[in-house]
C-alpha positions as CSV (number, residue, x, y, z in Angstrom):
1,X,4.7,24.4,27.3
2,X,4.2,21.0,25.8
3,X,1.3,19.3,24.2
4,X,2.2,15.5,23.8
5,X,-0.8,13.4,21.5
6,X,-1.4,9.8,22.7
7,X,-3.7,7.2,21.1
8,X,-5.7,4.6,23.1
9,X,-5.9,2.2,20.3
10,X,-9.0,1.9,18.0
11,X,-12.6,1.8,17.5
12,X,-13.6,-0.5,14.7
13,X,-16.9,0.7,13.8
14,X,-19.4,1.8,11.1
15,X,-18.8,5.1,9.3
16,X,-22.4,6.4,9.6
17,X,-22.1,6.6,13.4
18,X,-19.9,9.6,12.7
19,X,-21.2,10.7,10.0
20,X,-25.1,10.8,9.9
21,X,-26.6,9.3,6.8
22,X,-23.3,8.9,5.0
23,X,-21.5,5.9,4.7
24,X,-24.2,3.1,6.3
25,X,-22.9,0.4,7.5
26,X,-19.0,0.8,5.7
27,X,-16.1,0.0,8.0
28,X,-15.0,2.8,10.1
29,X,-11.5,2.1,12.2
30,X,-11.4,5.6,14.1
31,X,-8.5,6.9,16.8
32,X,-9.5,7.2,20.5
33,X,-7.4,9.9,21.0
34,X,-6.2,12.2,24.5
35,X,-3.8,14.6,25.4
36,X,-1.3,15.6,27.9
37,X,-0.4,19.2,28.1
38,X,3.2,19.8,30.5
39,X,2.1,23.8,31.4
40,X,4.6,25.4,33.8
41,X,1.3,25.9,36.5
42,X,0.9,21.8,36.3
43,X,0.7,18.8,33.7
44,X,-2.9,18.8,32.3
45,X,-4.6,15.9,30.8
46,X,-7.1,16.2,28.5
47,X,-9.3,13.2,28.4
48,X,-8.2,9.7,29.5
49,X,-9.2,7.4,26.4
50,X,-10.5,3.7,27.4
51,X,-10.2,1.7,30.5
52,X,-7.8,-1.0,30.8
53,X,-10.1,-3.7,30.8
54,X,-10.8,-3.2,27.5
55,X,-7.5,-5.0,27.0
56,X,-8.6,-8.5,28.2
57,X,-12.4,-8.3,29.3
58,X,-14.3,-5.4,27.0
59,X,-17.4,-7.6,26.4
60,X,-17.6,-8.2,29.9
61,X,-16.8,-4.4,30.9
62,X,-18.7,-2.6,27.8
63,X,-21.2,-4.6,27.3
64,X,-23.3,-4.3,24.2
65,X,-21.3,-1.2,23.0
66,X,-18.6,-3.6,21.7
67,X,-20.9,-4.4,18.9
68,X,-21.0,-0.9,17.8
69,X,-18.2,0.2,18.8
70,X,-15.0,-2.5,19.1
71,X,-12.2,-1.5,21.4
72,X,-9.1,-2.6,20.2
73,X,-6.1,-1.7,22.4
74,X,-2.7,-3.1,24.1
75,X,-1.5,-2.5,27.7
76,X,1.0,0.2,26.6
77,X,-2.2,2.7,24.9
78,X,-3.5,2.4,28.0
79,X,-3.4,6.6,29.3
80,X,-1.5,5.1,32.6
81,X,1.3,3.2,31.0
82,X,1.6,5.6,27.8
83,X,2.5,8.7,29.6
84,X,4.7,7.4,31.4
85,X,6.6,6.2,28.6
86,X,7.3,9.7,27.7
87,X,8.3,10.9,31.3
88,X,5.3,11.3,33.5
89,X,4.3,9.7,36.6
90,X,0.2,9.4,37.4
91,X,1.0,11.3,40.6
92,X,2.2,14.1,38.1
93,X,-1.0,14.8,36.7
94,X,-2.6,17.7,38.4
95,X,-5.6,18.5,36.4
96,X,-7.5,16.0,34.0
97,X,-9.8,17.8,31.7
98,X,-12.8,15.1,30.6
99,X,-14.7,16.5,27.5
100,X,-17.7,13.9,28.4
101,X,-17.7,11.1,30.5
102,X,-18.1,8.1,27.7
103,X,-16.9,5.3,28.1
104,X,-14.3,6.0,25.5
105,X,-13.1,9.4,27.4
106,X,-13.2,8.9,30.7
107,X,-11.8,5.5,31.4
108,X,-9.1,6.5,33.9
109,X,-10.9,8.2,36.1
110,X,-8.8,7.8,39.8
111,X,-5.6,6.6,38.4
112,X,-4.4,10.3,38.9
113,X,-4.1,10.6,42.2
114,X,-3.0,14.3,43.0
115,X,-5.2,15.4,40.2
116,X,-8.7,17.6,40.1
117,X,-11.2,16.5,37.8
118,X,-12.4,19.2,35.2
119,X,-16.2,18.4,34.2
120,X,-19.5,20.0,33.4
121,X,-22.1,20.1,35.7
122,X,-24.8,19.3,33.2
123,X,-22.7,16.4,31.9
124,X,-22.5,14.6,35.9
125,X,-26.1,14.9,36.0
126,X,-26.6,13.4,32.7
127,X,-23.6,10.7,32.8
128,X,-26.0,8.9,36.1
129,X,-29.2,10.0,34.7
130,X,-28.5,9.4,30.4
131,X,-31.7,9.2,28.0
132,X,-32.0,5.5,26.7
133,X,-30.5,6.0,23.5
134,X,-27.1,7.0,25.4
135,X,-27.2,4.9,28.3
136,X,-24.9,2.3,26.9
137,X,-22.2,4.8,26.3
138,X,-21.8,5.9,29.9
139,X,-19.7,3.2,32.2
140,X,-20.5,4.1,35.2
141,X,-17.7,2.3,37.1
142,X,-15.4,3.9,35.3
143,X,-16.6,7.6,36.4
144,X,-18.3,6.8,39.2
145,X,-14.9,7.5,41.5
146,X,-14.6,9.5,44.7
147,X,-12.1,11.8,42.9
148,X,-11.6,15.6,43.8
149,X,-13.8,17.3,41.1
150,X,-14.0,20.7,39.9
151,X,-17.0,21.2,38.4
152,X,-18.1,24.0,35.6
153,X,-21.0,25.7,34.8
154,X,-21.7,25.8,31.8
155,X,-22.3,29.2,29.8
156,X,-22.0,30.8,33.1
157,X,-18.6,30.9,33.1
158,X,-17.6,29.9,28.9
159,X,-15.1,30.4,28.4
160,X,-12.8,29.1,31.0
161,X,-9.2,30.8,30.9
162,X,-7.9,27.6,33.1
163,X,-4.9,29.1,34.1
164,X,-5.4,32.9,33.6
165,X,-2.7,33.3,30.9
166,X,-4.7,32.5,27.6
167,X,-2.9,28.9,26.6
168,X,-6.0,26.9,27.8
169,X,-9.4,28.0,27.3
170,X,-11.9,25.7,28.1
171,X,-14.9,26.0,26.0
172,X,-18.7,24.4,26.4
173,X,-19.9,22.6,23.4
174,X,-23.0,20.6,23.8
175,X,-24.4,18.9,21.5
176,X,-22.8,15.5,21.3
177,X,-24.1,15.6,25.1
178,X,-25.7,18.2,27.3
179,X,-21.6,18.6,29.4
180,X,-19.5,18.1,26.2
181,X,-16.8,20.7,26.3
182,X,-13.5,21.2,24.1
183,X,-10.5,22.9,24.7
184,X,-8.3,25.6,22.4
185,X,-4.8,25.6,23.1
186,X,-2.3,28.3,22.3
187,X,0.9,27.4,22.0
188,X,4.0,30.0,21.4
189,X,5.4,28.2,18.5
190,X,3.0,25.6,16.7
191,X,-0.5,27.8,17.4
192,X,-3.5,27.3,18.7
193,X,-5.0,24.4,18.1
194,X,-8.4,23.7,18.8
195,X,-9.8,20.0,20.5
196,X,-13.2,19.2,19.6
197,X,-13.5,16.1,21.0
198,X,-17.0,14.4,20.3
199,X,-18.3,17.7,19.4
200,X,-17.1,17.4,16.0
201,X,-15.9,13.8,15.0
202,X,-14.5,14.0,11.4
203,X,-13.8,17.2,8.9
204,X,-16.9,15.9,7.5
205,X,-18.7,17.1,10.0
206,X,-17.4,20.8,9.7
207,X,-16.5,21.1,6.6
208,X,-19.3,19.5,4.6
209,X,-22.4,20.0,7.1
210,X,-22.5,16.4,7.7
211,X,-24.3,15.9,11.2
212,X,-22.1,13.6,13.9
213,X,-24.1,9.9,13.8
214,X,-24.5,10.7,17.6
215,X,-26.1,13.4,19.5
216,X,-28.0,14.2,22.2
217,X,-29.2,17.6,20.7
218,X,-28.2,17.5,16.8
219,X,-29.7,21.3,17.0
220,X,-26.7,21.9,19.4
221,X,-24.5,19.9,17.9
222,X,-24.9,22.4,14.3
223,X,-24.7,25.0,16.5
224,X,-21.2,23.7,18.7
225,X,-20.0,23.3,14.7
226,X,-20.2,26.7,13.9
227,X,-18.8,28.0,16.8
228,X,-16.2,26.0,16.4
229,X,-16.0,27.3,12.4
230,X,-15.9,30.8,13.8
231,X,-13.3,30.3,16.5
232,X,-11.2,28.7,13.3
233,X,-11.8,31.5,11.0
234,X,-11.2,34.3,13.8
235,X,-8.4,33.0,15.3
236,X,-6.9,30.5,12.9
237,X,-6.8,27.7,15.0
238,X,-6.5,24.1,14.0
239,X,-9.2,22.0,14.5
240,X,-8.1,18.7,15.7
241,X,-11.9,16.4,15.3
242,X,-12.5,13.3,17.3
243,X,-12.6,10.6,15.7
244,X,-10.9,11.2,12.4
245,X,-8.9,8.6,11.0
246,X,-7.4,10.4,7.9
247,X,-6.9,13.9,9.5
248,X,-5.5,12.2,12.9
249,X,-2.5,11.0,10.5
250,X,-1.3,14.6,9.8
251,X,-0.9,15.0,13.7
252,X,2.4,13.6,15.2
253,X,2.0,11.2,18.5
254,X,4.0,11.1,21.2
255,X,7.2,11.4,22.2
256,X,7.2,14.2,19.6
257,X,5.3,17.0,21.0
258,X,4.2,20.5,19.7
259,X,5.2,23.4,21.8
């Protein structure tokens, strides 16, 4: 097993929309970051970072976000092209694992064409249906695909063991939004390693208490944190946070890999 990290460019934004109440309105450049996992049961995406308008036309594709939230990313970020740069075909891709469907993690949705789409049911309904204050993050032409999805249930089923041998363990983790979900991945040589995704942006966020700056539930979110402190603590996983731009330099990107 091989777990490749990929960046799809930037986010230039503010550092108190990660970090609630700290750091208003100070410069924030964060990582949009996704994952491809080669297992010997199939090659496993885990989130899809931006679209690839975002390249030429994000004002016209994002909208408003871009004032919040400024894409900044070249043709070869792009999930598509930057896989394949380290050996892997789209048509490779059997299973894409989508934390949440923002517009930041789920901007390749159909490029995979072999592939099942992993999501929360609770996140669908919320991704057409989104509260207000959310709406904006949710692009619904990137999502809104006639893909082959397998869908989860939430606590029903939490945790997922995806392929029934303990590397990949799906967890839920709302909080960020009602279908977030993260992923631990145990891996013979380097560990497990834990992907929080939006659930936990920065080390800030778990190690200091500090809120994420957006949330559907911050009761939830606290609650996804500790979890996420326990499964640490129990298990000695590494936490790999969201959108962290100093702790995403102590991770290497691809073509090194961790195995």
């Amino acid at each position: 097993m091989k777990l490749y990290f990929f960046e799809a460019g930037i986010l230039k934004s503010k550092k108190n929309l990660f970090t609630f109440g700290v750091g208003v309105g100070e410069p924030f450049d964060v990582p949009v970051p996704f994952l491809l996992i080669d297992h010997p049961k199939g090659v496993v995406l885990y989130d899809t970072g931006n679209a690839l308008e975002v390249v030429n036309k994000k004002h016209e594709h994002w909208g408003a976000m871009v004032d919040a939230y400024d894409p900044v990313m070249t043709e070869d970020q792009w999930c598509v092209n930057a896989i394949q740069k380290v050996g892997y075909k789209p048509a490779d891709v059997k299973y894409v694992i989508l934390s949440h469907l923002h517009l930041d993690h789920a901007g390749c949705v159909g490029h995979f064409p072999n592939a099942k789409y992993v999501v929360q049911r609770d996140e669908m309904h919320y991704a057409y249906v989104p509260d207000y204050f959310m709406k904006g993050a949710y692009i619904r032409k990137d999502f809104d695909k006639d893909v082959n999805w397998l869908i989860l249930e939430g606590w029903r089923n939490d945790p997922v063991d995806f392929f029934g041998d303990g590397t990949i363990l799906i967890y839920f983790t709302p909080g960020h939004t009602p279908g977030h979900q993260s992923i631990l991945v145990n891996l013979p040589k380097s560990g497990p390693m834990f992907f929080a995704a939006d659930s936990c942006y920065t080390t800030e966020n778990i190690d200091k208490d500090i809120l994420p700056g957006l949330s559907w539930s911050p009761s939830e979110a606290v609650k996804t944190v500790q979890r996420m402190k326990n499964i640490r603590d129990l298990y000695g996983a590494t936490v790999v946070t969201g959108h962290d731009p100093e702790a995403w330099k102590n991770f290497k990107l691809a073509p090194g890999f961790y195995d």
